[in-house]
LUMMAR-589617 format. One record per residue (C-alpha): residue number from 1; x, y, z. Coordinates in pm, 1 decimal, always signed. Each point is the difference from the previous one (the first is absolute). Example, Ala and Ser with C-alpha at 12.3 -4.5 7.8 and 13.67 -1.06 7.14 Angstrom:
2
+-----+----------+----------+----------+
!  nr !       xx !       yy !       zz !
+-----+----------+----------+----------+
!   1 !  +1230.0 !   -450.0 !   +780.0 !
!   2 !   +137.0 !   +344.0 !    -66.0 !
+-----+----------+----------+----------+
END
This chain:
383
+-----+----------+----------+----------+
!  nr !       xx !       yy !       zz !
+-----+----------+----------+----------+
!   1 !   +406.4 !  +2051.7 !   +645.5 !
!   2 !   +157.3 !   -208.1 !   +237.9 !
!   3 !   +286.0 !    +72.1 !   +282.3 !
!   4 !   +250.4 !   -224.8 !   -200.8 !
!   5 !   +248.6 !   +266.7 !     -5.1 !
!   6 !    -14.4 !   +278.8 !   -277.2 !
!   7 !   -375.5 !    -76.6 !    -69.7 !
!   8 !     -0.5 !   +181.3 !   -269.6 !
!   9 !   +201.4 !   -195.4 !   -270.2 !
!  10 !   -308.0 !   -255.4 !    +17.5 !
!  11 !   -207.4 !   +321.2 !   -148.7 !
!  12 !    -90.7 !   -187.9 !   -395.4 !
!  13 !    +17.6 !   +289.9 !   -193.4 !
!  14 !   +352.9 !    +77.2 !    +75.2 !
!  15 !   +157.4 !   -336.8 !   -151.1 !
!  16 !   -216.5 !   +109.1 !   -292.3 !
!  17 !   +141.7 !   +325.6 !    -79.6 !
!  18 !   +377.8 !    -88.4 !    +92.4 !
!  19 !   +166.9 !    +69.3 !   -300.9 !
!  20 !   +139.8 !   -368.4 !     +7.9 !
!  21 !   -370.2 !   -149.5 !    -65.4 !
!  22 !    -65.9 !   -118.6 !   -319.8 !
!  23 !   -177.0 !   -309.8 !   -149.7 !
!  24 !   +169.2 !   -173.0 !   -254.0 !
!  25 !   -105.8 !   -119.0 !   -313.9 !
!  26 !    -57.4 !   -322.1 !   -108.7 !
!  27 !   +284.5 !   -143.7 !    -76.4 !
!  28 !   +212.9 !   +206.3 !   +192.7 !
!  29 !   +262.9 !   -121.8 !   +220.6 !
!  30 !    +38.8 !   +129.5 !   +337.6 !
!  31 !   +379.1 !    -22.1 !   +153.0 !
!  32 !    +80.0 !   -255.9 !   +207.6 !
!  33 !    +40.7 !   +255.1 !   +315.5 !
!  34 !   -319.7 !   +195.4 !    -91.8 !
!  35 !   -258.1 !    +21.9 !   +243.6 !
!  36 !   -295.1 !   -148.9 !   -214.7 !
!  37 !   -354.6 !   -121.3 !    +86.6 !
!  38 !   -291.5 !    -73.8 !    -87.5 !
!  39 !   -326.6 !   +261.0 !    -22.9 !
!  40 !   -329.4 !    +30.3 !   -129.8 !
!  41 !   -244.3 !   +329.1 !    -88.4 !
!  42 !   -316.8 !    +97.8 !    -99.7 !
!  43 !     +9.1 !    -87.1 !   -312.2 !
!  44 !    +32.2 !   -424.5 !    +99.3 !
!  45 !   +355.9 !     -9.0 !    -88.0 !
!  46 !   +245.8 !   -176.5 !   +133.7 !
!  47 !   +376.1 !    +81.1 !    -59.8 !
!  48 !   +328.9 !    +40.5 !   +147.3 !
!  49 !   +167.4 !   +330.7 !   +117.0 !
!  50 !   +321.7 !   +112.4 !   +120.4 !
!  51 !    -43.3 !   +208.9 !   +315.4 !
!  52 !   +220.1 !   +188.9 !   +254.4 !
!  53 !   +243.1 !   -226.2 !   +253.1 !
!  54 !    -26.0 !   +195.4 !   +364.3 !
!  55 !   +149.7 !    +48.5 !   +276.5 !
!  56 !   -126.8 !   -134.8 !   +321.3 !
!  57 !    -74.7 !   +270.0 !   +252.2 !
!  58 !     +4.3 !    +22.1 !   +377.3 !
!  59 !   -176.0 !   -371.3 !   +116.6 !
!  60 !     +7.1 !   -127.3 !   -406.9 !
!  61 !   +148.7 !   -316.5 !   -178.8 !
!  62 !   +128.7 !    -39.1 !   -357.0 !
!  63 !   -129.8 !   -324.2 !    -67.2 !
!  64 !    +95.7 !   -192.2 !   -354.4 !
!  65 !   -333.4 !   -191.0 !    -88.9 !
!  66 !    +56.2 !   -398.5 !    -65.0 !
!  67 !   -331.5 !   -101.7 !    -42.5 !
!  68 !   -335.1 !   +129.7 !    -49.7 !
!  69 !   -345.6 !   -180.0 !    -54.2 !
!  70 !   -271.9 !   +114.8 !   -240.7 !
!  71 !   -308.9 !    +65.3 !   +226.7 !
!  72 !   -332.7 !    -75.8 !   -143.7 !
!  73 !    -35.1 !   +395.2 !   +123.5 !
!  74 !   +299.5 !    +63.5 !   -241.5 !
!  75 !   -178.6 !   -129.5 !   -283.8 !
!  76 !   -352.6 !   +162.2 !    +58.2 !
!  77 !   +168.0 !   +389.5 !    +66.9 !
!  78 !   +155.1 !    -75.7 !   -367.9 !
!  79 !   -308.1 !   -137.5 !   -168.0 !
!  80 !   -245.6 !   +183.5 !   +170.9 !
!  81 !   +166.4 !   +300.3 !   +149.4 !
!  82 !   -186.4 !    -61.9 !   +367.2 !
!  83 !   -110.4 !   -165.4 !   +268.7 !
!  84 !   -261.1 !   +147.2 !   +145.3 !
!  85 !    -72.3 !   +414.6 !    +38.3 !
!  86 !   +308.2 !    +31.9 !   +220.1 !
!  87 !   +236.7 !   -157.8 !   -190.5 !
!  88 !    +61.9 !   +132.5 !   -337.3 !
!  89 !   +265.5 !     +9.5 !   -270.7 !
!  90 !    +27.0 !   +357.0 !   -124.9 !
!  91 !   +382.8 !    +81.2 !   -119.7 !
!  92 !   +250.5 !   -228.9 !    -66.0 !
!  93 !    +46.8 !   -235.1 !   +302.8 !
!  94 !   +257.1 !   -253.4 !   +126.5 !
!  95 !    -83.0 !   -361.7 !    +63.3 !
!  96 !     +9.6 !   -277.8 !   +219.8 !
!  97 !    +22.8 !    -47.3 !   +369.3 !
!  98 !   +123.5 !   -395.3 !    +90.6 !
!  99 !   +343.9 !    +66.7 !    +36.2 !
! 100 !   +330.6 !   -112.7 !   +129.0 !
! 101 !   +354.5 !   +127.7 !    -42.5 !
! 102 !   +330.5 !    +83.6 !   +145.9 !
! 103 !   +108.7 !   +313.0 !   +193.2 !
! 104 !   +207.9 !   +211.3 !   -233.1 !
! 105 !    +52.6 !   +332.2 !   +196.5 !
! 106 !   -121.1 !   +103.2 !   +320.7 !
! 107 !   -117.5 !   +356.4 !   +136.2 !
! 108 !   +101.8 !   +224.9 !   +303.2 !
! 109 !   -140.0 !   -163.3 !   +319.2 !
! 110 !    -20.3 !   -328.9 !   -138.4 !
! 111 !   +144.0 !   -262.9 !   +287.0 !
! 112 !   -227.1 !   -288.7 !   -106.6 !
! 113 !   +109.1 !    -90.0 !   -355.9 !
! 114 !   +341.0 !    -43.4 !   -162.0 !
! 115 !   +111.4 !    +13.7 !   -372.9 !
! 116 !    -49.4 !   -412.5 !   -123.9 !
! 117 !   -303.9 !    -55.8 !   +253.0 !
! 118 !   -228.7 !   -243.1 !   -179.7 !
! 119 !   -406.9 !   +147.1 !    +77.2 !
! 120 !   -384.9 !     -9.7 !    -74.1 !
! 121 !   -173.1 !   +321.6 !   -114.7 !
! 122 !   -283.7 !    +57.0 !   +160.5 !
! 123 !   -168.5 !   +246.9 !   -199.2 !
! 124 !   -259.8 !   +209.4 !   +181.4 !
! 125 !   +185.0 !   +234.8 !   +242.2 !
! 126 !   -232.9 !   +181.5 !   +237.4 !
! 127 !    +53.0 !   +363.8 !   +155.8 !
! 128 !    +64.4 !   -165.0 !   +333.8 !
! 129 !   -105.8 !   +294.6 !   +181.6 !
! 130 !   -119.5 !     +9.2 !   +360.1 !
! 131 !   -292.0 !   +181.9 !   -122.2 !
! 132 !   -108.4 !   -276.0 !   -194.8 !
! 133 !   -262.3 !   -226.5 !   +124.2 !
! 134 !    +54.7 !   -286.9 !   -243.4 !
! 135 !   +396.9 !    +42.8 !    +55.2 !
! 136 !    -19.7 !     -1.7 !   +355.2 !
! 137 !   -187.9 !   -340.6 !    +31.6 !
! 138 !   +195.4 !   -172.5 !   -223.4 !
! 139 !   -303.5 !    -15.8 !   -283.0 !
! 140 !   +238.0 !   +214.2 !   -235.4 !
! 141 !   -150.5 !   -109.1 !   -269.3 !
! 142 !   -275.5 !   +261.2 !    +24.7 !
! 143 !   +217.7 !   +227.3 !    +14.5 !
! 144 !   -159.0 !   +334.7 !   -229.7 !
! 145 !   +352.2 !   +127.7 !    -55.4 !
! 146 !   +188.6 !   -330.3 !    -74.9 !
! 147 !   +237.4 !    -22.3 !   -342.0 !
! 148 !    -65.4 !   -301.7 !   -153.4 !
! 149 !   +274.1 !    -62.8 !   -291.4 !
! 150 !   -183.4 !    -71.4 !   -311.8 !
! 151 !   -338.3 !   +149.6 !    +54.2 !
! 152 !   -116.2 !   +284.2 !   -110.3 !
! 153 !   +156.3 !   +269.7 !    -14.7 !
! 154 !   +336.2 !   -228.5 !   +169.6 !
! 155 !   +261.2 !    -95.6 !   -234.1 !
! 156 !    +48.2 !   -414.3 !    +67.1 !
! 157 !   +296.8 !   -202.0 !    +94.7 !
! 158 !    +11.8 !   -168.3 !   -355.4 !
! 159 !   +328.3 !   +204.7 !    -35.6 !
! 160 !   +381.9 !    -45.7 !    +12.6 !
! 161 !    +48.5 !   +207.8 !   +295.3 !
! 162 !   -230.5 !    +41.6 !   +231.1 !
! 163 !     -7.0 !   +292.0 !   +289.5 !
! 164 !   -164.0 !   -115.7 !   +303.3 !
! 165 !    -34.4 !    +93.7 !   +382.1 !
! 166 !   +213.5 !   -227.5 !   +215.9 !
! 167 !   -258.2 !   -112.3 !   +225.8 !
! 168 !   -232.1 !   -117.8 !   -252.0 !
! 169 !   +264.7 !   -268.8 !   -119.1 !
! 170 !    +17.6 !   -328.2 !   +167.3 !
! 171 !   +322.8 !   -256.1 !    -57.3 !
! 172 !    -25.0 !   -320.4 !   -169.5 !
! 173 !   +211.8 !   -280.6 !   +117.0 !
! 174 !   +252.1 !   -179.6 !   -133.9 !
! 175 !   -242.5 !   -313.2 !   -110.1 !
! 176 !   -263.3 !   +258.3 !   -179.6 !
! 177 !    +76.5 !   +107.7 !   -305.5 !
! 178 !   -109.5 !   +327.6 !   -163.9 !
! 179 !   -252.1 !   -172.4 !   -207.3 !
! 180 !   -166.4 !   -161.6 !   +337.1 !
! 181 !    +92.7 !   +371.1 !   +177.5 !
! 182 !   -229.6 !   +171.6 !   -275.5 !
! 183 !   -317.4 !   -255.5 !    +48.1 !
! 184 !    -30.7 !    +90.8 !   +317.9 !
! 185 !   -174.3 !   +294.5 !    -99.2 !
! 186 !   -260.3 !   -173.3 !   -124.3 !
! 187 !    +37.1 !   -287.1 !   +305.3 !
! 188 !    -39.6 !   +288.9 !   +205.3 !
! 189 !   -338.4 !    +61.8 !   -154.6 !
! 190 !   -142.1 !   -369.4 !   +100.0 !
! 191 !   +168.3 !    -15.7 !   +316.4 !
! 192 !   -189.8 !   +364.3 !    +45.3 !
! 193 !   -333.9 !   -220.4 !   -103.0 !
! 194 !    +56.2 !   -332.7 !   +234.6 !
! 195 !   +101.0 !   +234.5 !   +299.7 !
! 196 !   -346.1 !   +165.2 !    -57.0 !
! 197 !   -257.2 !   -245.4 !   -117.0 !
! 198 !   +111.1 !   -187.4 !   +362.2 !
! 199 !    +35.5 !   -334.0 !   -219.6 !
! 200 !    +86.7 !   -277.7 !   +326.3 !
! 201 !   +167.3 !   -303.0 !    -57.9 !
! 202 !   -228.9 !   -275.5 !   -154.3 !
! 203 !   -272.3 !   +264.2 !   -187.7 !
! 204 !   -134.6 !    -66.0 !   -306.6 !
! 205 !    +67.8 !   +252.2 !   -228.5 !
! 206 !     -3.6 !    +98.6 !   -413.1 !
! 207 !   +204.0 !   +229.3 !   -147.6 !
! 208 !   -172.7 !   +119.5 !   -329.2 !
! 209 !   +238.7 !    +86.6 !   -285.9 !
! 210 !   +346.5 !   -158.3 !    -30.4 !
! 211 !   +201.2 !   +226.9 !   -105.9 !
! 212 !   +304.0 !   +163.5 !   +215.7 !
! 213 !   -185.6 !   +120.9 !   +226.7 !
! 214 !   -197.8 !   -281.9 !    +59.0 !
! 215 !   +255.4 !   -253.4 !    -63.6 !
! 216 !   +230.1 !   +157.7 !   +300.0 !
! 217 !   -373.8 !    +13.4 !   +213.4 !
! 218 !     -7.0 !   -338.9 !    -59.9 !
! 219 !   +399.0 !    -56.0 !   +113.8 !
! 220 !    -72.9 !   +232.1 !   +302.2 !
! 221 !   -310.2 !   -190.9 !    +53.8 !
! 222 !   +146.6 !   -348.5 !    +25.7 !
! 223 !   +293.7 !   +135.8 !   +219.2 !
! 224 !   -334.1 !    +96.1 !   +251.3 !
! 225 !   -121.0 !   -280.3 !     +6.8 !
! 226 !   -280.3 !    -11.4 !   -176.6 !
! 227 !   -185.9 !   -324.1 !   -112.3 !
! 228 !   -117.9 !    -64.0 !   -274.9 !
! 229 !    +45.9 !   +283.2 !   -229.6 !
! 230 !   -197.1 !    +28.0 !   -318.5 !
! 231 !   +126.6 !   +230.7 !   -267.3 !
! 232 !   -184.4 !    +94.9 !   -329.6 !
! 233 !   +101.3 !   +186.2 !   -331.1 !
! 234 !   -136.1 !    +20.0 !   -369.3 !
! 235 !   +332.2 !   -127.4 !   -126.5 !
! 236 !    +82.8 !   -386.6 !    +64.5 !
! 237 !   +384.4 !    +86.8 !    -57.2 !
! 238 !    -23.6 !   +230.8 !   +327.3 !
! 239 !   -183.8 !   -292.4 !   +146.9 !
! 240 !   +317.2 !   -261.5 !    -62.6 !
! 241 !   +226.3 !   +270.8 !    +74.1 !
! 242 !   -166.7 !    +21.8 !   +341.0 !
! 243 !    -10.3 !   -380.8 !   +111.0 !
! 244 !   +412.2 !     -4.1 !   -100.8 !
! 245 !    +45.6 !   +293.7 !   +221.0 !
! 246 !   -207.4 !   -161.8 !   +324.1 !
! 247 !    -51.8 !   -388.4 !    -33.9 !
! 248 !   -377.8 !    -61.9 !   +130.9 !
! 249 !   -115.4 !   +289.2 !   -107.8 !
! 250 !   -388.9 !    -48.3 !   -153.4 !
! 251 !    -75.7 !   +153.7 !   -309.7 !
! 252 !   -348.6 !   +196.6 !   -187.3 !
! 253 !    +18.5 !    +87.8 !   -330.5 !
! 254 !   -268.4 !   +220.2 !    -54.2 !
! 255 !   -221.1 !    -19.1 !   -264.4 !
! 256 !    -17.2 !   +361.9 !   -216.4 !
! 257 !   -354.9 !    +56.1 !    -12.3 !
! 258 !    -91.3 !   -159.5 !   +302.6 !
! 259 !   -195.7 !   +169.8 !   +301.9 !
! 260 !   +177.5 !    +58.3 !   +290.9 !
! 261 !   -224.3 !   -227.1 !   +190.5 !
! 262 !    +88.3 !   -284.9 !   -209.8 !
! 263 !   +364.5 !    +56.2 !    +16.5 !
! 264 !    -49.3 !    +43.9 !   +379.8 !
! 265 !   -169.5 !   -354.4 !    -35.4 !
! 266 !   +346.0 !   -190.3 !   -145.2 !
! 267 !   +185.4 !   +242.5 !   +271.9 !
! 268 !   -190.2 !   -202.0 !   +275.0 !
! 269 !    +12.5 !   -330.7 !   -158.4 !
! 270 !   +390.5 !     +2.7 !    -27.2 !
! 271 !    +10.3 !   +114.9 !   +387.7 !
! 272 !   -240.5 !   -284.3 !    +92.2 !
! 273 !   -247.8 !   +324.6 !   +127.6 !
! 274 !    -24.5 !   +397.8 !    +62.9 !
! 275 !   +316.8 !   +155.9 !    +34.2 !
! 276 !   +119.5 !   +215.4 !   +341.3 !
! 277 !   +200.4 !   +198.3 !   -176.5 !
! 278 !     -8.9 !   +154.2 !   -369.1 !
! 279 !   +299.6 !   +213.3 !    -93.1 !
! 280 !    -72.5 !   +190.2 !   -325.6 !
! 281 !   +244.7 !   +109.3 !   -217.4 !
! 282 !    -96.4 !   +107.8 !   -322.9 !
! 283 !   -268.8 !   +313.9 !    +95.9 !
! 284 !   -244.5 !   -131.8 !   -287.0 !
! 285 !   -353.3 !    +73.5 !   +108.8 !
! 286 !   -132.9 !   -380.6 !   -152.5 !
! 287 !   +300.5 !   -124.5 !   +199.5 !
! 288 !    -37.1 !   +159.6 !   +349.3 !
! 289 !   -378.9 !   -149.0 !    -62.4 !
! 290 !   +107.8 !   -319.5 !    -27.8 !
! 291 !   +233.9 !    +49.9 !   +343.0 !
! 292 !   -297.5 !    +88.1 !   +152.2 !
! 293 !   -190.6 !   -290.9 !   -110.1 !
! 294 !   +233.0 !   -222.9 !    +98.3 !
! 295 !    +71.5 !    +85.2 !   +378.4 !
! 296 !   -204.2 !   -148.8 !   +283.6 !
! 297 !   -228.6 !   +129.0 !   +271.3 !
! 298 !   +244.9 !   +236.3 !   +218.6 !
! 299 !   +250.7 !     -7.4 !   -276.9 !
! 300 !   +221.6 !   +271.5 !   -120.5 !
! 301 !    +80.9 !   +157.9 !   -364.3 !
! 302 !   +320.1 !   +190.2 !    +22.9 !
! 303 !    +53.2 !   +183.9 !   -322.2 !
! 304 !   +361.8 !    +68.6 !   -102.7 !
! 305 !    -88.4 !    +83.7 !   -343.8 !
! 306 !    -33.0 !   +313.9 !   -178.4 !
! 307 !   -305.2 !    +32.3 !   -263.5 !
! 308 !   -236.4 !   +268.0 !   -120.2 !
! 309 !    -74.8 !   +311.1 !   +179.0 !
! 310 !   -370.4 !    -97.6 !   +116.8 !
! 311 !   -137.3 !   -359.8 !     -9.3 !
! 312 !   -319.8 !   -203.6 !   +121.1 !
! 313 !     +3.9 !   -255.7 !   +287.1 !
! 314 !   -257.9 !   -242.7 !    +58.7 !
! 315 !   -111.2 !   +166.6 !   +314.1 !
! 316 !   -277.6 !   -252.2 !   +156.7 !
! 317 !   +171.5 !   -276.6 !    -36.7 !
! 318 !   +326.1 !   +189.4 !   +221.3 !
! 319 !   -247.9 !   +119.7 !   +257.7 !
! 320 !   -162.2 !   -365.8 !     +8.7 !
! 321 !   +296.8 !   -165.3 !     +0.4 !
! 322 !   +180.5 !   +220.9 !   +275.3 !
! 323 !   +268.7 !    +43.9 !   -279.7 !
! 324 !   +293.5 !   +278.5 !   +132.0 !
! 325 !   +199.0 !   +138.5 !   -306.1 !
! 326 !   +311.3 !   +195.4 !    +29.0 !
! 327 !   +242.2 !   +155.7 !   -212.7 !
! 328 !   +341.9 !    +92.0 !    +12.6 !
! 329 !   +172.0 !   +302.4 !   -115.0 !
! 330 !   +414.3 !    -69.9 !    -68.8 !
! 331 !   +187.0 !   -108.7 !   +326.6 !
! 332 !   +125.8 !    +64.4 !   +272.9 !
! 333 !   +312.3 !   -190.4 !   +210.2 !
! 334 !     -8.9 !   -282.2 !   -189.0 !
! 335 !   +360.1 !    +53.0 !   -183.6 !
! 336 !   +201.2 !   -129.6 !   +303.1 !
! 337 !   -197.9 !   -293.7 !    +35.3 !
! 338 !     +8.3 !    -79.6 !   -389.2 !
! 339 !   +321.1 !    -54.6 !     -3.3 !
! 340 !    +40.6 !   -208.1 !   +305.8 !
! 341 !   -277.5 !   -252.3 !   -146.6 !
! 342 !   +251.6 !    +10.8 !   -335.5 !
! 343 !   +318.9 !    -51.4 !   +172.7 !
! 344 !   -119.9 !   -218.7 !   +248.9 !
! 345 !   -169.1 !   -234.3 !   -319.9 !
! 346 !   -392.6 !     -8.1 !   +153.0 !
! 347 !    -72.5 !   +190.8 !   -360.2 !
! 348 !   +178.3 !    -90.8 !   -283.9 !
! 349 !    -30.0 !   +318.9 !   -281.9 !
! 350 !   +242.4 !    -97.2 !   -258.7 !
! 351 !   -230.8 !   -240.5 !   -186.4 !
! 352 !   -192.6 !   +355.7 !   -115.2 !
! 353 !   +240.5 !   +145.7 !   -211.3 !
! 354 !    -55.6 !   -124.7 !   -365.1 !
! 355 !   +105.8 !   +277.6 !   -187.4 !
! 356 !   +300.7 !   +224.2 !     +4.4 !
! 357 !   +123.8 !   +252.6 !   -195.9 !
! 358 !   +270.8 !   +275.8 !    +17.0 !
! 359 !    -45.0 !   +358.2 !    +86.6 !
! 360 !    +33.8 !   +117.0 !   -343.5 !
! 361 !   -265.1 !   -237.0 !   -116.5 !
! 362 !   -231.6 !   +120.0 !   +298.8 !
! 363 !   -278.1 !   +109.2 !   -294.9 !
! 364 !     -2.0 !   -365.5 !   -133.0 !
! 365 !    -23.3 !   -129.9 !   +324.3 !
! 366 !   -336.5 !   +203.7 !    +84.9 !
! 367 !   -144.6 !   -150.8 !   -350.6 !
! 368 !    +72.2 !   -358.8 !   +105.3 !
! 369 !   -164.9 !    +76.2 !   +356.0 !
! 370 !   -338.5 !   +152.8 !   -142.6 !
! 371 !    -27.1 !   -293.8 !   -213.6 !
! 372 !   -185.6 !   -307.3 !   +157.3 !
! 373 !   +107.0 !   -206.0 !   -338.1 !
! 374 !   +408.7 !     +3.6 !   +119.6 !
! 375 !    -72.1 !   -166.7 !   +329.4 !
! 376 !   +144.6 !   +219.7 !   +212.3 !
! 377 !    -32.0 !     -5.3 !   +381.8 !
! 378 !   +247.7 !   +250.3 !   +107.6 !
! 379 !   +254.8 !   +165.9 !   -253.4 !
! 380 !   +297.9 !   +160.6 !   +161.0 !
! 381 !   +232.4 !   +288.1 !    -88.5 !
! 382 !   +371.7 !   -106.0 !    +55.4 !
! 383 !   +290.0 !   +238.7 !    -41.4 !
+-----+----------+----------+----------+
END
């Protein structure tokens, strides 16, 4: 648990036997003070629940949630119940972690924040102990002991009122709203991905999937510099959604059925050659192939995406080729510097948002988002 000041109230199991939980039925309305939110189980269901408003603590926040993005990661813990071996559902657990809000209350200690103060969530708080390695160095990230709010067993922020540490908040100006203030989460993810695939100004680089995640690689990619930049989906409406969001962005639809060597083939003919750079960001095995395909001699495959637990790579041709592939595991220190690229208008996020819905309709909202049919990019959670 982390040093956020009365650690213990971020223990999972004790929001779940606090006499106030309960999930409601369907059909069942919720007051309009109740802290509600939205939580999946075992069992793949997805349903709202009224839960215990606390306190903050010694170095804690009160923070009333705004809006919250549905993660991709959201969506896969309710279908599928994991990601991974570490990460798995197995109670009744809180969603959602791309949030913004408004300081409600403030805890003992607490110098930094005042009651109206407009902030980002950022969602994985580390023990910040000395003793830490990953801490120390600033990859906190890695931390083994970090809370991260919505996985496993860590009730999310897809809530009404939100208890937080005060450090692990970061204040939105005026000119960003909470809608912008909650895709920085997921900015923060590509920004996490640019820093560390080294893209330079003027590389060549694809980005393979477009959806949020790679449509705000591809935003974080032009605002690097990079030229030209080649994206590539199975869905042509992600495709058009893509060139309206960056003008002179290059398109691949990819063919279902085709090899990954063939899809690497239109990759290179819309860059006009091999590609410096390939950012991947959908974690599927025929996909990362194709990534891999696609880059030149020296090149780099930086993979962002999360897919299945083992996976084949064509080996040879990455030794041959002097291929380097990386991954990246969350972020770290990128929140600061999201929200200077939004307010200072290098990245422009509002364009994403093409679905919202209201708190109480949060279970609706995760059907729309696991359906490719409604078009979604990124549905919100307003209250």
């Amino acid at each position: 648990m982390p040093d956020g000041g009365n650690a213990e109230i971020y223990d999972p199991r004790k929001i779940l036997q606090d006499p106030a939980f309960k999930i409601l039925k369907p059909g069942e309305k919720p007051s309009s003070e109740a802290n509600i939110a939205a939580f999946y189980n075992p069992q793949h269901e997805i349903h709202i629940v009224e839960k215990p408003r606390l306190k903050p603590g010694p170095g804690q926040v009160l923070v009333h949630v705004r809006a919250t993005g549905i993660c991709g990661s959201d969506v896969h813990f309710w279908q599928h119940g994991r990601i991974g071996d570490s990460m798995i559902v197995t109670d009744e657990c809180g969603s959602g972690h791309e949030s913004a809000g408004e300081v409600i209350e403030v805890g003992p200690g607490v110098s930094q924040w005042k009651v109206g103060d407009r902030v980002a969530i950022e969602a994985g708080v580390p023990c910040s102990k000395p003793s830490c390695d990953y801490c120390r160095v600033g990859r906190y990230n890695a931390c083994p002991d970090v809370v991260f709010f919505s996985t496993p067993p860590y009730h999310g922020t897809l809530t009404r009122f939100h208890l937080h540490p005060a450090d692990w908040l970061h204040k939105l100006p005026d000119s960003v709203s909470f809608e912008e203030g909650s895709l920085c989460e997921p900015l923060a993810v590509a920004l996490a991905g640019i820093e560390r695939s080294g893209l330079r100004l003027g590389d060549s680089v694809v980005i393979c999937g477009a959806g949020p995640i790679g449509l705000v690689s591809l935003l974080s990619a032009r605002a690097a510099g990079a030229e030209p930049i080649v994206i590539t989906d199975l869905f042509q409406s992600r495709l058009d959604f893509a060139k309206k969001l960056v003008p002179g962005v290059r398109t691949v639809l990819i063919p279902r059925g085709a090899t990954p060597k063939d899809s690497a083939a239109l990759i290179k003919e819309a860059a006009e050659g091999s590609v410096k750079l390939a950012i991947e960001c959908t974690g599927v095995e025929s996909s990362v192939h194709t990534a891999v395909h696609s880059a030149q001699f020296g090149g780099k495959v930086f993979i962002i995406g999360v897919g299945k637990n083992e996976q084949l790579f064509p080996f040879m041709h990455l030794s041959a080729n002097e291929i380097d592939v990386s991954f990246q595991y969350r972020y770290a220190n990128q929140y600061p510097k999201a929200i200077r690229l939004v307010a200072g208008g290098l990245i422009n996020l509002k364009p994403l948002v093409t679905h919202r819905f209201t708190l109480e309709d949060a279970v609706a909202a995760f059907h729309v988002a696991a359906d490719p049919t409604q078009g979604a990019i990124k549905v919100q959670i307003q209250d």
